[in-house]
C-alpha positions as CSV (number, residue, x, y, z in Angstrom):
1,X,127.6,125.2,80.5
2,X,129.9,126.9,82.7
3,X,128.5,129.2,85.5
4,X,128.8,133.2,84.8
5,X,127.3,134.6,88.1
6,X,125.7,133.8,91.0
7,X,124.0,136.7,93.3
8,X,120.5,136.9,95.7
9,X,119.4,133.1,94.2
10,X,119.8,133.6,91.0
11,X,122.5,131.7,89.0
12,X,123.2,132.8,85.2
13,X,125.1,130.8,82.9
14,X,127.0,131.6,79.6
15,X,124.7,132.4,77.0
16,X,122.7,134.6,79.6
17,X,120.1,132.0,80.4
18,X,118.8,132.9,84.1
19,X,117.4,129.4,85.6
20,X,115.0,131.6,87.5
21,X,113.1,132.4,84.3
22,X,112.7,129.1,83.2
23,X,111.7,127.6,86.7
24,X,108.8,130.7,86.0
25,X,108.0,129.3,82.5
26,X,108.2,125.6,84.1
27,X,105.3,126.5,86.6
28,X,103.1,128.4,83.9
29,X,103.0,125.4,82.0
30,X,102.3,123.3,84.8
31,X,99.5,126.0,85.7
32,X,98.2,125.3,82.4
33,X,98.1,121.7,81.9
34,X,96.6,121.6,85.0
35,X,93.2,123.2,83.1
36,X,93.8,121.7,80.0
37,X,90.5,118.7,79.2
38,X,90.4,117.0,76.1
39,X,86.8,116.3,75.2
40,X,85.2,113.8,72.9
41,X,81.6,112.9,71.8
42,X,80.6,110.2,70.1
43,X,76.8,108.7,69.3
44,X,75.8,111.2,72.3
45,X,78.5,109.7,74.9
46,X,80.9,113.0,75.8
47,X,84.2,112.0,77.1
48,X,86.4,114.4,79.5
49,X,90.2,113.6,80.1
50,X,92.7,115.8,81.9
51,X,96.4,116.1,80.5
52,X,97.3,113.2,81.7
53,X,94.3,111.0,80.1
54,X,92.9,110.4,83.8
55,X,89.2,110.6,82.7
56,X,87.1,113.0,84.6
57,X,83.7,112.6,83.3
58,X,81.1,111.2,80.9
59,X,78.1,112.3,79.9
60,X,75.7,109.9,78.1
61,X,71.9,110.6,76.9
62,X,70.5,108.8,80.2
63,X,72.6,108.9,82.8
64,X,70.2,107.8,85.7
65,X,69.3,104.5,83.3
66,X,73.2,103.8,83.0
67,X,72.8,103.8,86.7
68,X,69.8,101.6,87.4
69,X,70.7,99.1,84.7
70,X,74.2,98.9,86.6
71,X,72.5,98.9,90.0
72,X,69.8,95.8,88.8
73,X,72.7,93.9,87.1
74,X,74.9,93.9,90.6
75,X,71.4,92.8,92.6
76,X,70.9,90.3,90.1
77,X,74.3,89.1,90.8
78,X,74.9,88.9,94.0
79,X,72.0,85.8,94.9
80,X,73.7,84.1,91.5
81,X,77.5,84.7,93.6
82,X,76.2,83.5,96.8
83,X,74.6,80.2,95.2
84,X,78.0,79.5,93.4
85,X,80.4,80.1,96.7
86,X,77.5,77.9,99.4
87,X,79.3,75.3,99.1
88,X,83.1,76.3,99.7
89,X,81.7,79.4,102.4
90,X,80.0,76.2,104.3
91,X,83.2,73.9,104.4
92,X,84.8,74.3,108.2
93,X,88.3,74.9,106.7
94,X,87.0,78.0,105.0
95,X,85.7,79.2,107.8
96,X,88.8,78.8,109.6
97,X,91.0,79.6,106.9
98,X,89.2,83.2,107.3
99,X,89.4,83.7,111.2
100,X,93.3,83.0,110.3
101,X,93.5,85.4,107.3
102,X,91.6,88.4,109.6
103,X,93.9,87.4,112.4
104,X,97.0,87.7,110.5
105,X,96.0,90.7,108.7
106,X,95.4,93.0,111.7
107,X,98.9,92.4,112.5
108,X,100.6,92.6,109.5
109,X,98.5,95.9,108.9
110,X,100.1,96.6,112.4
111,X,103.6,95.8,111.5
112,X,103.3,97.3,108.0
113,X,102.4,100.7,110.1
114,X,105.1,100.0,112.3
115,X,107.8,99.5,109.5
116,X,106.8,103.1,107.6
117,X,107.0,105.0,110.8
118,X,110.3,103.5,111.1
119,X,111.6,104.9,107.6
120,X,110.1,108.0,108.1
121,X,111.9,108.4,110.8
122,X,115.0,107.3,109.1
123,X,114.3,109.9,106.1
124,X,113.6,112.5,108.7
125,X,117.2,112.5,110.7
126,X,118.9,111.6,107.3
127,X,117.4,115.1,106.2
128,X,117.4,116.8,109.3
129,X,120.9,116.1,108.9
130,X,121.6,117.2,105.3
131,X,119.9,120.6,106.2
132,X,122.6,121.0,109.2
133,X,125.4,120.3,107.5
134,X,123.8,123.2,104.5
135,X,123.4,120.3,101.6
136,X,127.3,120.1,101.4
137,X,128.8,116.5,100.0
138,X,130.0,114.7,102.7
């Protein structure tokens, strides 16, 4: 669509279409999904998703029960884990194995750190830069 006029940030197009009333109907629905919530309920069990099906809550019957049974399974687990792993957590090479892992990972976390700071550094002049020259084309 060819451009019709352009005055104070607003730019029309043929047809009479004014982008700045769309980018106002763009942020009312975005306004909107952000308090839409799907809910479902089955057998007692209420399900709560957002618009984009990240699930916010459930709701069953006995909630604290859920709970307990889930904290007694993970204690019951953990002895059972512990038993299974003795014998490979006892081996020396393990042992060593994880001083070397821990080692390493401190300084690749370090270096990792290092490498971001570096690109947001780059993305900072490369903008810094675009803003001077006014967003032109180079």
């Amino acid at each position: 669509m060819p451009v019709t006029a352009r005055e104070e940030g607003r730019v029309t197009v043929a047809g009479g279409d004014d982008f700045e009333e769309l980018g106002l109907k763009v942020r009312r629905a975005q306004s909107s999904l952000q308090q839409v919530r799907g809910v479902g309920t089955v057998d007692g069990i209420r399900v709560v998703v957002d618009a984009e099906n990240r699930l916010l809550s459930v709701t069953a019957p006995d909630e604290d029960a859920i709970l307990a049974a889930y904290r007694a399974a993970v204690d019951d687990l953990r002895p059972k884990v512990e038993e299974a792993m003795r014998e490979v957590r006892s081996d020396p090479r393990v042992g060593a194995m994880s001083a070397f892992i821990e080692a390493n990972s401190a300084r690749l976390d370090a270096e990792r750190a290092r490498g971001m700071e570096a690109a947001e550094q780059d993305d900072d002049a490369y903008y810094e830069e675009r803003y001077r020259r006014g967003w032109r084309d180079r």
